[in-house]
C-alpha positions as a Markdown table, in Angstrom:
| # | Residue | x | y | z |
|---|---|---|---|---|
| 1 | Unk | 0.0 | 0.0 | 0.0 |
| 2 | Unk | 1.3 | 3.6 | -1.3 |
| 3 | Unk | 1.0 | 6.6 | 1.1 |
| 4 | Unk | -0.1 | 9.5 | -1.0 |
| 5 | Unk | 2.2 | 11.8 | -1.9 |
| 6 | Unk | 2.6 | 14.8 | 0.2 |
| 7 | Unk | 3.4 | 18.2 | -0.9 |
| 8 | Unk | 6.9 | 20.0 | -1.4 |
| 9 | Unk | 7.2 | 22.9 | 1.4 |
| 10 | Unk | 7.1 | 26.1 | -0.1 |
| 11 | Unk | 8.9 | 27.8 | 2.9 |
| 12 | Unk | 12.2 | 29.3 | 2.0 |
| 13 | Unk | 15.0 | 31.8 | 3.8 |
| 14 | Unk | 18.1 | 33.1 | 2.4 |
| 15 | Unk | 21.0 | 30.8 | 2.8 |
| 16 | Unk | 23.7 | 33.6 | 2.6 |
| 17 | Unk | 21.4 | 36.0 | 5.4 |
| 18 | Unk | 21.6 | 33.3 | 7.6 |
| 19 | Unk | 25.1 | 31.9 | 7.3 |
| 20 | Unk | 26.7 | 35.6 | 7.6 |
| 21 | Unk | 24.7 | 36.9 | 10.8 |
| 22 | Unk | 25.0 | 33.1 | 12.5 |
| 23 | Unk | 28.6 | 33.0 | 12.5 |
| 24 | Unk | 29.6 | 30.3 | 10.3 |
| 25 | Unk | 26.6 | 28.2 | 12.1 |
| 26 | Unk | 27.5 | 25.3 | 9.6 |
| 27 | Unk | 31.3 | 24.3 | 8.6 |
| 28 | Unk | 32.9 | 22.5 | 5.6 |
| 29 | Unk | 30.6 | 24.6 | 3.1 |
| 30 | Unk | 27.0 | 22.8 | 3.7 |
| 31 | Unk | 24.8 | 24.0 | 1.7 |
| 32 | Unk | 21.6 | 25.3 | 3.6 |
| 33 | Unk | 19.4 | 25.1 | 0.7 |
| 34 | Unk | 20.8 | 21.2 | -0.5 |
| 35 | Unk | 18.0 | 18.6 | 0.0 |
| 36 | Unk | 19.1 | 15.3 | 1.0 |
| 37 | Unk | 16.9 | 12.2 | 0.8 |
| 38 | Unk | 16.8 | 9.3 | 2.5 |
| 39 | Unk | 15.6 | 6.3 | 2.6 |
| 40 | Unk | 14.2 | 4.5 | 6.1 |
| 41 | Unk | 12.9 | 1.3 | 6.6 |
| 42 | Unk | 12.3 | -0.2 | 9.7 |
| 43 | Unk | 11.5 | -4.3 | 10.1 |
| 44 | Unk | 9.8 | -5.7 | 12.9 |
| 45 | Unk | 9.0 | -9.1 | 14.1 |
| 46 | Unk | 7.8 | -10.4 | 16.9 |
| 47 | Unk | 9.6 | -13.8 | 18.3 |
| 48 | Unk | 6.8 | -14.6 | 21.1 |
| 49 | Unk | 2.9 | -13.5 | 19.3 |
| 50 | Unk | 0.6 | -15.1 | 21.9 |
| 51 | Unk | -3.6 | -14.3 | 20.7 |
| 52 | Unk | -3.7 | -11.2 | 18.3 |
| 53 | Unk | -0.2 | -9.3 | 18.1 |
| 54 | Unk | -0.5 | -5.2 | 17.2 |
| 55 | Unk | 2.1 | -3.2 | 16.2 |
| 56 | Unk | 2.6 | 0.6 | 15.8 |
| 57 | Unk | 5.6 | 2.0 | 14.1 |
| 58 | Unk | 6.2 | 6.1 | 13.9 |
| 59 | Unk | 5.9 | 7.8 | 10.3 |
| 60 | Unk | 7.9 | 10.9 | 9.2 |
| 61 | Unk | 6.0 | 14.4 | 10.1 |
| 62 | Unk | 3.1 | 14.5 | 8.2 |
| 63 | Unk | 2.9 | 18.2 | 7.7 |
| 64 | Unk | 5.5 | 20.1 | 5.3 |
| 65 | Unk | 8.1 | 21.9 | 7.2 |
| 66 | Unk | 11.0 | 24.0 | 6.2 |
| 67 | Unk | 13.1 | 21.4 | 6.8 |
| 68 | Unk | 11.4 | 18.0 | 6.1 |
| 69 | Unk | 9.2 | 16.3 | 3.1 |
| 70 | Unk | 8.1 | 13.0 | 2.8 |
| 71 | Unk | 8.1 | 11.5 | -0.1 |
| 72 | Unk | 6.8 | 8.5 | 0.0 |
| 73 | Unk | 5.7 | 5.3 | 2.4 |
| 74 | Unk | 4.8 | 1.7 | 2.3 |
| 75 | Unk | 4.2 | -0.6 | 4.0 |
| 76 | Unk | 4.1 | -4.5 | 4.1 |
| 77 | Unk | 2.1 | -6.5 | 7.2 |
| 78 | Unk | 2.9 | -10.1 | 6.5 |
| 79 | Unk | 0.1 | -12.1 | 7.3 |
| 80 | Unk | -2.1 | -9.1 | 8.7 |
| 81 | Unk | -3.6 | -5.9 | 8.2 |
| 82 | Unk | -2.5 | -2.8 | 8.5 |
| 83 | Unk | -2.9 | 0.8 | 8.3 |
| 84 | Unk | -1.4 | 4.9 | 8.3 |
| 85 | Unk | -3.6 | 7.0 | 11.2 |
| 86 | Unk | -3.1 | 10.7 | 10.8 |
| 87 | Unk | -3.3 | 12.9 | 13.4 |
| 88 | Unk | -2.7 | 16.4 | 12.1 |
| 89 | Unk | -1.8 | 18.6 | 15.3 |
| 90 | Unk | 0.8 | 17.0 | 16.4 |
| 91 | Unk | 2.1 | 15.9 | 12.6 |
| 92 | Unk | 1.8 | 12.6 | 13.9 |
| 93 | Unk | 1.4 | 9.3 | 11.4 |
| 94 | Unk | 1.1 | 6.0 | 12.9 |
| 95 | Unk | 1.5 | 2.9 | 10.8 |
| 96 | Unk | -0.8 | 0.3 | 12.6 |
| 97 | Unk | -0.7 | -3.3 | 12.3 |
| 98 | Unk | -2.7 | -6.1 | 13.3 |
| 99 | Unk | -2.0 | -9.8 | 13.4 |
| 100 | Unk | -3.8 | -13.0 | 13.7 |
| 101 | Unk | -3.3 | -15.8 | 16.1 |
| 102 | Unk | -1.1 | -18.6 | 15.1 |
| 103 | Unk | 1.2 | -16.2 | 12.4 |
| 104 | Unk | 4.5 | -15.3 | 12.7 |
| 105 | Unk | 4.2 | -11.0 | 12.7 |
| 106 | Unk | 6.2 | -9.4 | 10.5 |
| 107 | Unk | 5.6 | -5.6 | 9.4 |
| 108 | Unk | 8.0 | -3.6 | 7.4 |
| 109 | Unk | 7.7 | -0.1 | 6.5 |
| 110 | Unk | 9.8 | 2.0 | 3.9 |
| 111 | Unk | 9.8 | 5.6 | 3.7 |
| 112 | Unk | 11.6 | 8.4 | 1.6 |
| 113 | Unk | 12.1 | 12.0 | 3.4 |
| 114 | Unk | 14.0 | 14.7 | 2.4 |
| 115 | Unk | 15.5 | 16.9 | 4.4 |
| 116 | Unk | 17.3 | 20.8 | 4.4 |
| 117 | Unk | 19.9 | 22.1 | 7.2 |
| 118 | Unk | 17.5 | 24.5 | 9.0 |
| 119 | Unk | 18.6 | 27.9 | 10.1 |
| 120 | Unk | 16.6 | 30.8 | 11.4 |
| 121 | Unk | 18.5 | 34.3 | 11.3 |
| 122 | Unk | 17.1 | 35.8 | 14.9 |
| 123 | Unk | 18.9 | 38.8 | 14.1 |
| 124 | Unk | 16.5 | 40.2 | 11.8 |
| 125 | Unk | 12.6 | 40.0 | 12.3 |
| 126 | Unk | 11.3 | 37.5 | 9.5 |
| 127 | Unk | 8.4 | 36.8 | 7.4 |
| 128 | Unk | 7.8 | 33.1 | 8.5 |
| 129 | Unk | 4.3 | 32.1 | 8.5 |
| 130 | Unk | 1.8 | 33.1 | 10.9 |
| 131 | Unk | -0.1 | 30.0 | 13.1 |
| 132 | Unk | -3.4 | 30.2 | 14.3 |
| 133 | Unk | -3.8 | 31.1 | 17.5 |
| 134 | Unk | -5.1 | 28.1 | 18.9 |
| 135 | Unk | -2.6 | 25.6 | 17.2 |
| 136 | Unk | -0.3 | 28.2 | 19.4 |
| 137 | Unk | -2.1 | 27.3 | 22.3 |
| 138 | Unk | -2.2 | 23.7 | 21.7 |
| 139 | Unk | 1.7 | 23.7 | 22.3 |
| 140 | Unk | 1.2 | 26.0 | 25.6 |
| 141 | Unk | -0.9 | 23.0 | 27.3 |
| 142 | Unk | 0.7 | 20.7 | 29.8 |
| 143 | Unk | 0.8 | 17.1 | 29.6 |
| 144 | Unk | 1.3 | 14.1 | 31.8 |
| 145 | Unk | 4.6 | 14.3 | 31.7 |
| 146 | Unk | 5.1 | 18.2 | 30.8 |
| 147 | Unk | 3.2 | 20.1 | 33.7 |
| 148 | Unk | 3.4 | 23.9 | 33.4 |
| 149 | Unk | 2.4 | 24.7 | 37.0 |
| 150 | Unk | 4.1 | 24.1 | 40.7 |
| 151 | Unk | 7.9 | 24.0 | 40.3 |
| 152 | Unk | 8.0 | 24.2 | 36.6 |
| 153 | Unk | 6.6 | 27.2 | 36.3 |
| 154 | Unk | 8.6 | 28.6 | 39.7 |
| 155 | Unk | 11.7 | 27.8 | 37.5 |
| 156 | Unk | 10.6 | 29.3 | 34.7 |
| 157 | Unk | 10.0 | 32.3 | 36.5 |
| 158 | Unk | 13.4 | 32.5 | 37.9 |
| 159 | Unk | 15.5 | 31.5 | 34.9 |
| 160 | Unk | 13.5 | 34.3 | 32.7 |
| 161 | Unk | 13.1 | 36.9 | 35.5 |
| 162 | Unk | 15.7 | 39.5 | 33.6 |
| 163 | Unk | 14.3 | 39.1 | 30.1 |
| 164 | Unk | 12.4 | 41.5 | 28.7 |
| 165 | Unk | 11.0 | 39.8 | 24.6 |
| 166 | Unk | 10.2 | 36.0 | 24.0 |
| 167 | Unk | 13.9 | 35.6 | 22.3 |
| 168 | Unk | 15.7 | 36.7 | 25.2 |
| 169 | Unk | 13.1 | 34.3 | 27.6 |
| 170 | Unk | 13.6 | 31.1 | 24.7 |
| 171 | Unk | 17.6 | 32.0 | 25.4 |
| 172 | Unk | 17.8 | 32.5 | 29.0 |
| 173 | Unk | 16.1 | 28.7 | 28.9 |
| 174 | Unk | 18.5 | 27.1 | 26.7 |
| 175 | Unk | 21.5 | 28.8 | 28.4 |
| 176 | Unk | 20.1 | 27.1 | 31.7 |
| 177 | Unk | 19.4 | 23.8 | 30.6 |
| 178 | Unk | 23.3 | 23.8 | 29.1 |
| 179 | Unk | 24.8 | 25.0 | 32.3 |
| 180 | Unk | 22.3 | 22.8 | 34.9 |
| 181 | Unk | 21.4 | 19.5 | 33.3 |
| 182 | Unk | 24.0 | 16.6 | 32.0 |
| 183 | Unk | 24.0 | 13.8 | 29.6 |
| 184 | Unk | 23.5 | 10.2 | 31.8 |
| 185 | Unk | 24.9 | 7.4 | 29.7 |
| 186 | Unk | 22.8 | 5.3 | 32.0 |
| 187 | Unk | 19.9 | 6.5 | 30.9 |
| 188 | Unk | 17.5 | 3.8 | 28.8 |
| 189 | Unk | 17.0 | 4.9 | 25.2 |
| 190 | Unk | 16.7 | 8.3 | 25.0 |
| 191 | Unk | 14.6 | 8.6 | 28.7 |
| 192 | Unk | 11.3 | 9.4 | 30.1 |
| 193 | Unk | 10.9 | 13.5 | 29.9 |
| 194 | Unk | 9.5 | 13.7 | 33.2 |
| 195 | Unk | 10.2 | 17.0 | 34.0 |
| 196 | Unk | 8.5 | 17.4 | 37.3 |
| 197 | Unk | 10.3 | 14.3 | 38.8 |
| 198 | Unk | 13.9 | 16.1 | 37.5 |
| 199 | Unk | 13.6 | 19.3 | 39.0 |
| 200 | Unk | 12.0 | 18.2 | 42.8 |
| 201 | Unk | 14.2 | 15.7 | 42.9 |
| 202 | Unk | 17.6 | 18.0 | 41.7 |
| 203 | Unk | 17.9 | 15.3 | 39.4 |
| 204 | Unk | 19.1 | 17.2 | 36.2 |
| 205 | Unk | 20.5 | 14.5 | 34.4 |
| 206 | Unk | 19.2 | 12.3 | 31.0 |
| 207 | Unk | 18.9 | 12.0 | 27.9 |
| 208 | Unk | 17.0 | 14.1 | 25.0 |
| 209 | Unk | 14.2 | 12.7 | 25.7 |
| 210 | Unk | 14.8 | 14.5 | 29.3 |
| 211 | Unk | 16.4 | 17.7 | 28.6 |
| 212 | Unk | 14.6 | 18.7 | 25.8 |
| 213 | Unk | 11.6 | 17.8 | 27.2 |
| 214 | Unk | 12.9 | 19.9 | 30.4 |
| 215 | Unk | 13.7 | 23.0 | 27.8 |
| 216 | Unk | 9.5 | 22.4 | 26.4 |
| 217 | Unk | 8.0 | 22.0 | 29.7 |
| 218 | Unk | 10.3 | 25.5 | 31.0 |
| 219 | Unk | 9.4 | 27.2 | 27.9 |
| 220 | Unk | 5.5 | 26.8 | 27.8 |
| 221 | Unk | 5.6 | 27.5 | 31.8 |
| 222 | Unk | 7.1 | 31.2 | 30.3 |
| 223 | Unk | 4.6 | 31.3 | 28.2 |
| 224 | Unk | 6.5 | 30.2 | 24.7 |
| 225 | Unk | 4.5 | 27.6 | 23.2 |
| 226 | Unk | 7.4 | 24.9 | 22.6 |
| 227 | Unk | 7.2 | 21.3 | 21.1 |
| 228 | Unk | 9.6 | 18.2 | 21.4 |
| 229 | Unk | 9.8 | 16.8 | 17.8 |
| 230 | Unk | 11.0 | 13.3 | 17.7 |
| 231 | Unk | 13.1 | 11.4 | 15.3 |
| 232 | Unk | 16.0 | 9.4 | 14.3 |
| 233 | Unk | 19.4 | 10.2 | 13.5 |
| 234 | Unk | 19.6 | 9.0 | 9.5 |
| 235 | Unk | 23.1 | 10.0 | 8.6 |
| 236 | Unk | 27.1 | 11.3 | 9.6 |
| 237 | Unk | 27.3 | 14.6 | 10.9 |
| 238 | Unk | 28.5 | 16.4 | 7.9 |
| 239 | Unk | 29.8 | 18.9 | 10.5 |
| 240 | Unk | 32.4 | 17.5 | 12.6 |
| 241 | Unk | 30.7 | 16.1 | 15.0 |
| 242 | Unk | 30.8 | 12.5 | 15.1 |
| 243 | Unk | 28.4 | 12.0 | 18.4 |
| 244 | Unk | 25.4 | 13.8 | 16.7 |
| 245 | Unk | 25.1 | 11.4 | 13.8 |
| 246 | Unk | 24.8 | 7.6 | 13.2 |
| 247 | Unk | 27.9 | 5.5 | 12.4 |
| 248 | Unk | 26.6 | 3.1 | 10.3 |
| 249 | Unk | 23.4 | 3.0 | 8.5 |
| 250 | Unk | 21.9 | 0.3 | 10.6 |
| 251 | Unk | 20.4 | 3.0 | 13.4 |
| 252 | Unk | 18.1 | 1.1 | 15.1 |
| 253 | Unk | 19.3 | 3.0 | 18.8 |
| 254 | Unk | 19.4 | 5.9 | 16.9 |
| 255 | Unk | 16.5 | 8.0 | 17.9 |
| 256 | Unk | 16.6 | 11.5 | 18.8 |
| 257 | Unk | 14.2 | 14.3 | 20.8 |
| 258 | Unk | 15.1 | 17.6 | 19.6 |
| 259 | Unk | 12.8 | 20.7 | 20.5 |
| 260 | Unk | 11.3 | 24.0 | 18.7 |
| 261 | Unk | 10.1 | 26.8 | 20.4 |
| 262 | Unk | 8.1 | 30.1 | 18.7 |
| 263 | Unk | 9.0 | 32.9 | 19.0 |
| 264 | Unk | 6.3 | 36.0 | 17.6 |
| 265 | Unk | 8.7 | 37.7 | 15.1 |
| 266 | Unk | 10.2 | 34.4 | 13.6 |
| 267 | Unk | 8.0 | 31.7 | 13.9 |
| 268 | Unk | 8.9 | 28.2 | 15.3 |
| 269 | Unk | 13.2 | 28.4 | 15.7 |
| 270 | Unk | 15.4 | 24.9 | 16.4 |
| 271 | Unk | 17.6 | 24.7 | 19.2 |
| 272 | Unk | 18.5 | 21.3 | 21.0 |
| 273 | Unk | 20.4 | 21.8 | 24.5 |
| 274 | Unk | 20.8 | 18.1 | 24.9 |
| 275 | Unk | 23.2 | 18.0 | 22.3 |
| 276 | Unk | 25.5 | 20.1 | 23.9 |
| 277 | Unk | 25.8 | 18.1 | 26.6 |
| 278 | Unk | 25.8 | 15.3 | 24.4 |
| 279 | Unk | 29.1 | 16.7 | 22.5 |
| 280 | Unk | 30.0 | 17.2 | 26.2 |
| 281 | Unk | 30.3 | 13.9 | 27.1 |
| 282 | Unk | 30.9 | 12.1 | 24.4 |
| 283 | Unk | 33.2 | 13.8 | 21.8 |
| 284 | Unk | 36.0 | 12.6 | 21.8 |
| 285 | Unk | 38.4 | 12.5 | 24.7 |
| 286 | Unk | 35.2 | 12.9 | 26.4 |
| 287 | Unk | 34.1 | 15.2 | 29.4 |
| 288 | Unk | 35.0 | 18.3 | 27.6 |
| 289 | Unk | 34.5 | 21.3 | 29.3 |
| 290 | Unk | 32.2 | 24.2 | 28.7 |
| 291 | Unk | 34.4 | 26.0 | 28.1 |
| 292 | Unk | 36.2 | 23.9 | 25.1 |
| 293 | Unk | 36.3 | 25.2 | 21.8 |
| 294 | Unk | 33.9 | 22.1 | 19.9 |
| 295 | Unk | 31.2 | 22.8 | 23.1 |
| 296 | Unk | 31.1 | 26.2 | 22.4 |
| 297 | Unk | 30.4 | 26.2 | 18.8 |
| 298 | Unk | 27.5 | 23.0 | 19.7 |
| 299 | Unk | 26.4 | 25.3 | 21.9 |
| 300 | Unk | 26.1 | 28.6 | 19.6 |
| 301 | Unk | 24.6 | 26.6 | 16.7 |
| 302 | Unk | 22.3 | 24.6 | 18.2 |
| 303 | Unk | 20.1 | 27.9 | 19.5 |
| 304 | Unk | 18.6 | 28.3 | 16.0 |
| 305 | Unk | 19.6 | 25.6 | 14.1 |
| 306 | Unk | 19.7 | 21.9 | 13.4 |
| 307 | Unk | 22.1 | 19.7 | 11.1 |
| 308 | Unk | 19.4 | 17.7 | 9.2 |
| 309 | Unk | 21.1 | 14.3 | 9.0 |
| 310 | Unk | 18.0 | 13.5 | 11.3 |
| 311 | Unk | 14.5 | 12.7 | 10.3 |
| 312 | Unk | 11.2 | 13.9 | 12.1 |
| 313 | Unk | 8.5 | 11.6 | 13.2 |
| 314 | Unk | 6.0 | 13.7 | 15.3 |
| 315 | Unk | 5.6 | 16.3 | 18.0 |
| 316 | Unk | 2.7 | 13.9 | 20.3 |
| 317 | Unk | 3.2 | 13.6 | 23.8 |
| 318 | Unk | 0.6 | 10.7 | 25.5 |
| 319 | Unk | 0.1 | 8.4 | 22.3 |
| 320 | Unk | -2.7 | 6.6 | 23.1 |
| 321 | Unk | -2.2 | 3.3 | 21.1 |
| 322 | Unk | -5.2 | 2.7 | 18.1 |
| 323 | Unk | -6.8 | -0.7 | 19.0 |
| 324 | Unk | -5.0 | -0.8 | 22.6 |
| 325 | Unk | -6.4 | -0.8 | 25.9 |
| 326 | Unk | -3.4 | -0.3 | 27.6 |
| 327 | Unk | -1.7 | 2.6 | 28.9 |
| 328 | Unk | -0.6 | 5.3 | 26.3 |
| 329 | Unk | 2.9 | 5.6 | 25.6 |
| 330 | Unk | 5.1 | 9.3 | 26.7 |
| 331 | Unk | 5.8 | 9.2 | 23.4 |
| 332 | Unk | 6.0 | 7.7 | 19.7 |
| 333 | Unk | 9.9 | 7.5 | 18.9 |
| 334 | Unk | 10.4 | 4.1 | 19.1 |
| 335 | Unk | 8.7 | 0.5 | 17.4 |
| 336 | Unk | 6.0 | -0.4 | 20.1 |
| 337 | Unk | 3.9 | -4.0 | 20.1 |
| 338 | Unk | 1.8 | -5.7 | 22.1 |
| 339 | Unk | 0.4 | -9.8 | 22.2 |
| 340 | Unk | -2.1 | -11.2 | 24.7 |
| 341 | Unk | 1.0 | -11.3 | 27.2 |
| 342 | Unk | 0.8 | -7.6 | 27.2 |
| 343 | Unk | 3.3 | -4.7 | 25.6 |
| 344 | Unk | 6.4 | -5.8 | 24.9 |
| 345 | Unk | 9.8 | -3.6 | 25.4 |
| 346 | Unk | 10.3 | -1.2 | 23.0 |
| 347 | Unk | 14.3 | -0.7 | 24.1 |
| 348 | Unk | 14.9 | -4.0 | 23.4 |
| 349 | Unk | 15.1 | -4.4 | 20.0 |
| 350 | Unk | 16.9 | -7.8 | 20.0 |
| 351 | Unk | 14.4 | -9.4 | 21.8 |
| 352 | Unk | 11.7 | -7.5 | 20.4 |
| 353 | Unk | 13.1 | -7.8 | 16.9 |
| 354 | Unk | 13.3 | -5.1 | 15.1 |
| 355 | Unk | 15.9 | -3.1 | 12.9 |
| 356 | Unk | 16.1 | 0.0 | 11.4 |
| 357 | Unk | 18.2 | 1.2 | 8.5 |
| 358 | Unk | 18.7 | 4.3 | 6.6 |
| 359 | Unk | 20.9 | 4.8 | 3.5 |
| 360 | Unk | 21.4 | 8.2 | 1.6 |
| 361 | Unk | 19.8 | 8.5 | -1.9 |
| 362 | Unk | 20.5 | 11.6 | -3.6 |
| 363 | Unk | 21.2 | 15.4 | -2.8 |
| 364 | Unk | 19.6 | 17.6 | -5.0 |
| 365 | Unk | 19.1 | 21.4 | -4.8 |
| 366 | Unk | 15.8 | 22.9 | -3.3 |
């Protein structure tokens, strides 16, 4: 089954604006404007089915974005049904599978995206599109896990109290998160994003999953409506870096939170604090300081721009499952299944059994 075709974003910004005002935001002469494509395709199967198995799988953002198109999906349920749920606000497509008793599941789903380095110049007021005000508020509400009252919004308070516009508020968060939290290599997958639990307990430490989600939570207690956008890491970093891209292009532990925040004068802006911390830890030799010279370029870029050798799934918080009864899930970033025996682990893709890959296409100019 062919997912229609979606359209080709129409937004645009000038490449040579951007590069000269951001200070040489990306190195090694990347092209801003360049549109990579990829091609993803995840396999899952499910070792143990016990009754009817169901399986959901995340598809790339549904909406056009300045940075993201999908080109085309597919997918194949061997020996059951399946099918693509839309859920426009939150740009989110699940692909959802269902399987008989007494068959082996299998479900495989292919998709192309292309994708542009994305830059916003927050020097100079833009032109970026306007959103309707309550699509605005829809990214101001709290969630389960992303309460914007009690301490969160104490904090927020605090971190913003000298800012006077919503640029120097969305900063003042990001500078915070980069100097408070810390990458946690214990962390499973990419973490939980329960931002309440982190800042009670003085626990500042995680993954993107928790740090950005820390940045969103802060940000829409200050009254920036802010959105985690999950993904997956699809390619090398292009840019030096080699902690913020994937080594191989088998990326099944690959996934990635990043977060966008909007800001009235330039529309939604990139910026990911948790991978400064991750260049932090895990550049080589490792524990560089804040001070080092890699860290501070992460850290300079990554307030209003993102490398895209990533793909976007959604922006949902509390999935709730189509055809489950169960809890939903924080968040769609990862395969998730369940049999009779109940939901299976989603981190544990060798048990679980499932593999993603990505290889590059082409590279053609927007």
């Amino acid at each position: 089954m062919k997912r229609r075709d979606f359209l080709q974003s129409t937004a645009a910004f000038s490449a040579s604006l951007a590069f000269a005002k951001a200070g040489r935001i990306f190195a090694r002469d990347t092209a801003v404007d360049q549109w990579r494509t990829f091609e993803v395709t995840t396999r899952v199967q499910v070792l143990k089915p016990s009754g009817a198995t169901r399986i959901w799988l995340p598809a790339p953002l549904i909406s056009e974005t300045p940075f993201q198109k999908t080109l085309s999906a597919s997918y194949q349920p061997q020996g059951g049904e399946a099918k693509m749920i839309d859920i426009k606000i939150d740009s989110l497509g699940i692909v959802a599978a269902e399987f008989p008793s007494g068959v082996t599941p299998v479900l495989t789903f292919t998709s192309q995206v292309a994708t542009k380095n994305y830059v916003v110049d927050l020097s100079t007021p833009s032109k970026a599109p306007k959103e309707a005000p309550a699509d605005l508020q829809y990214f101001l509400r709290p969630t389960k896990l992303l309460p914007t009252d009690g301490i969160v919004k104490t904090n927020a308070a605090e971190i913003t109290s000298n800012s006077k516009t919503d640029v120097e508020k969305a900063r003042a968060i990001y500078e915070w998160i980069v100097d408070n939290t810390f990458r946690d290599p214990k962390t499973r997958g990419c973490g939980v994003g329960d931002i309440r639990f982190m800042l009670e307990s003085k626990d500042l430490g995680g993954k993107c999953a928790d740090l950005n989600a820390l940045y969103v939570g802060l940000a829409r207690a200050a009254g920036l409506p802010a959105r985690d956008v999950y993904g997956i890491r699809v390619g090398k970093s292009e840019m030096g870096y080699k902690s913020l891209g994937a080594s191989t292009e088998t990326v099944t532990k690959s996934q990635h939170c990043r977060a966008e925040v909007y800001l009235s004068d330039f529309g939604w802006v990139p910026v990911d604090p948790a991978d400064v911390r991750k260049v932090v830890l895990e550049e080589p030799p490792g524990n560089r300081p804040l001070d080092d010279a890699m860290v501070k370029s992460a850290r300079a870029r990554l307030f209003g721009s993102w490398e895209m050798n990533w793909m976007a799934y959604n922006f949902a918080h509390d999935v709730a499952l189509p055809g489950s009864n169960r809890a939903p899930v924080g968040f769609l970033m990862y395969p998730q299944a369940e049999t009779a025996e109940g939901r299976l682990d989603s981190l544990d893709p060798d048990n679980f059994k499932y593999e993603i890959t990505s290889k590059e296409t082409t590279a053609t100019n927007g």
